[in-house]
C-alpha positions, 0 to 999 in steps of 0.5 A: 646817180643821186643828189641830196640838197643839204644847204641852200633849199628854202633859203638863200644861204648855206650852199651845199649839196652833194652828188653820188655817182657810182660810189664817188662822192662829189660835193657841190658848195660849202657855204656858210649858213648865216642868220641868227648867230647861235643858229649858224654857228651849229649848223655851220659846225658839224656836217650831215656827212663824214668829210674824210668820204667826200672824193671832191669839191666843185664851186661855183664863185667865191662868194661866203656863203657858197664857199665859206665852210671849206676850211671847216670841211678840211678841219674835219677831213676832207683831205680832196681837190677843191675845182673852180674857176682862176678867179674864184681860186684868187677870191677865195685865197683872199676871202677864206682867210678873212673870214677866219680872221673875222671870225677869230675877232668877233669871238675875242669881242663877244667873248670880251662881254659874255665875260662880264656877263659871267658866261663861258666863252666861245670857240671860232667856227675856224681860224686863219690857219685852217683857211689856209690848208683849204686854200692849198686844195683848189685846182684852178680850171679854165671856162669851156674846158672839159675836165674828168674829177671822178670815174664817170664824172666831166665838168665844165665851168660856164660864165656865171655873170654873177661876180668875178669868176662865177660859173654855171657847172655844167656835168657830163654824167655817165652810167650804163653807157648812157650821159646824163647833161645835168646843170647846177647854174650856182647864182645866176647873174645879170644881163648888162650889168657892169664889169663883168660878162652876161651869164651863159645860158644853157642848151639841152639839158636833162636836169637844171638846179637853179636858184630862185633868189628873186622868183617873184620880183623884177629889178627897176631899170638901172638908169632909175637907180643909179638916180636914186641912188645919187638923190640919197647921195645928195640928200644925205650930204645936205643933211650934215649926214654920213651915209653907210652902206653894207656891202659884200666885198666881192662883186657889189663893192666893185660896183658900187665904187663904178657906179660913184666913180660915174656919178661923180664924173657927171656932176651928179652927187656933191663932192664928198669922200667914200671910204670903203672900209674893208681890207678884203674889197681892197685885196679883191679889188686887185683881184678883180684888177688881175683878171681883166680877161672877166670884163665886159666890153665897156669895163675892158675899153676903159681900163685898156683903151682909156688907161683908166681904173675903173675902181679908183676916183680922187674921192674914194679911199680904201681903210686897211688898218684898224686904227683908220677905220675907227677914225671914221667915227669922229669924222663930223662931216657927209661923207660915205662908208661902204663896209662889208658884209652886206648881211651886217652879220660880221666884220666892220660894218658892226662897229660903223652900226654899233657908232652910228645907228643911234643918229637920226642924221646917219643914214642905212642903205641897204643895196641887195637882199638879207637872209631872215634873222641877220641883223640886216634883214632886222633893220631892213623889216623895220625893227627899231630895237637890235642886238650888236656884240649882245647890246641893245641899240635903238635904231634911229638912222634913216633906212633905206634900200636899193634892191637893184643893185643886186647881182641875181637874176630877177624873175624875167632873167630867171625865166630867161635862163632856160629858155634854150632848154625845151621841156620835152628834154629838160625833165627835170628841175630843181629850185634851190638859194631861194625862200619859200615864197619866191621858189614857189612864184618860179616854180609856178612860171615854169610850170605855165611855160610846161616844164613839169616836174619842178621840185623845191626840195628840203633839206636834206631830201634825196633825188635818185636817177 
């Protein structure tokens, strides 16, 4: 058996490793690797790797930068069964197409200004289309169920706690007569966190790859952010401003849009109306409205017992249509915009920052964590001059952050994770979707609670069993 880590090692981004098991290729991940514009692009565009040799896929979650290079894989190739579970097939039908409309979009734009800068234009990373063949590949399968996809090689999918339809994959590797337990947790989710389940923590491993996203910082208590959050509601409404906020459509718009729904139902932000202006949140919001199995106990009374939506209140308003969302500009009243991406790399949170960023009445909130190089990330570390479209911006807005409504683990909760899982069996762990900095934090408490052979490998390093 051997894994080569290809993606997602030494950064937060990019997901993809593959396993080799007795002449079978399995590929686990095919995100998008995001950061500087040109950069991801290469990087996205070709693979270390023939797609046509590759025998299956495995996924974790519906997340892009997890799942977001599929349809360039199949472009190329890759002609095999894509393995995840019902709600992250449903999210990724959705999300794959998106993004290969965003895509084709952002380049009609780009290629718009670099044909005034007499440059030659560019060529979409993929299309609609080819998200739709990748699409018509995913085997939907079941949590705890136990399914053969190579000679040799069981999967199991394990609650990931992470966004709808995450999971831990959890393989059965046998060679020699001898099984292998080896872990892959993908991004590991939080306890007691709304609408969705607690993650499933592992027992008995051999081998754990794990992320490290948040290896060296703890998340405040929800109660303090939630007032946090609802102090910069109020703040923002006084001022005459309007508040943006990018967030991933999947996951984080969901909860922000239940965290507002109960700040309003306690009288605690101003009565003012929240847009959220993505039509992928609003199709993954029914997706996350179809899977109601997924909802932890106080998200399943309220929609069952209650009759209630925990995704809809009387001052929220979905945008779907391009004319509506530009309407939003002229709206010389508080109020808020929730648009994703949560990176500010892609879709309509560009144009809300490119309208916006300038008024020093706007404020920025940025709710979870940003790759170095996006243009969040940017205005996140203070930058006060930025590129949008390839045009410079002064950054005037009021920037904020709430790191805790992230949907990682935070370093207790990442320690947490394996603590079912003794260093006299677990000889092995690997600490992947993480910088640097952070990995080595993880690597170093592993290490005093004596598990001793942890690696944080590079890219494109091989480990042989």
């Amino acid at each position: 058996m051997e894994i080569t880590f290809l993606g997602g090692t030494q950064t937060v981004t990019g997901s993809q490793h593959l396993l080799s098991v007795g002449g079978k290729k399995i590929l686990i991940e095919c995100g998008l690797f995001q950061g500087r514009r040109q950069d991801s692009y290469e990087k996205n565009l070709s693979f270390s790797f023939d797609p046509a040799h590759i025998d299956a896929c495995v996924l974790t979650h519906a997340h892009i930068d997890h799942s977001g290079n599929l349809p360039n894989l199949v472009k190329n190739g890759f002609s095999g069964p894509i393995y995840a579970t019902p709600p992250t097939v449903d999210l990724c039908r959705i999300m794959l197409k998106d993004s290969g409309h965003i895509q084709e979009k952002d380049i009609e734009w780009l290629n718009k200004i670099r044909k005034k800068q007499h440059k030659s234009p560019l060529i979409p990373l993929y299309t609609m289309r080819d998200a739709e063949a990748a699409c018509s590949q995913f085997v939907g399968i079941e949590y705890n169920t136990t399914v053969t996809i190579a000679p040799g090689v069981e999967v199991r999918f394990l609650e990931g706690g992470h966004i709808l339809g995450s999971a831990s994959i959890h393989f059965f590797i046998t060679e020699d007569g001898a099984t292998m337990h080896v872990e892959y947790a993908g991004d590991i989710g939080r306890t007691n966190k709304p609408i969705i389940h607690d993650p499933n923590l592992p027992r008995d491993l051999d081998m754990l790859i794990m992320e490290s996203t948040y290896g060296n910082r703890l998340h405040d208590p929800a109660d303090d952010v939630h007032e946090q959050f609802a102090r910069i509601i109020r703040e923002t409404s006084a001022s005459g401003g309007k508040l943006i906020i990018p967030a991933f459509a999947v996951g984080r718009t969901q909860e922000l849009v239940h965290t507002l729904h109960k700040l309003y139902n306690q009288n605690r932000i101003p009565d003012i109306p929240v847009f959220v202006d993505s039509p992928l949140a609003y199709h993954a919001t029914g997706v996350f409205r179809n899977h109601p199995e997924c909802f932890d106990r106080e998200t399943a009374r309220i929609f069952t017992r209650d009759g209630e939506d925990p995704f809809e209140f009387r001052r929220l308003k979905y945008i779907t249509e391009v004319n509506d969302s530009k309407r939003l500009n002229s709206l010389d009243y508080p109020h808020i915009i929730i648009s994703a991406s949560g990176m500010a790399e892609a879709g309509r949170i560009l144009h809300h920052l490119r309208n916006n960023i300038e008024n020093h009445r706007t404020v920025i909130l940025f709710v979870g964590h940003a790759v170095k190089e996006t243009l969040a990330r940017k205005i996140m570390d203070g930058q006060k001059e930025i590129k949008i479209f390839g045009e410079k911006h002064i950054v005037r807005a009021q920037v904020k952050m709430l790191g805790t409504f992230s949907a990682h683990a935070d370093r207790k909760d990442l320690l947490d994770y394996v603590k079912y899982c003794p260093p006299s069996r677990l000889k092995h762990v690997f600490l992947v979707h993480g910088e640097l900095e952070q990995a080595r934090a993880l690597k170093n408490a592993l290490q005093s609670k004596g598990y001793e052979n942890v690696h944080i490998p590079e890219s494109g390093e091989t480990a042989s069993f």
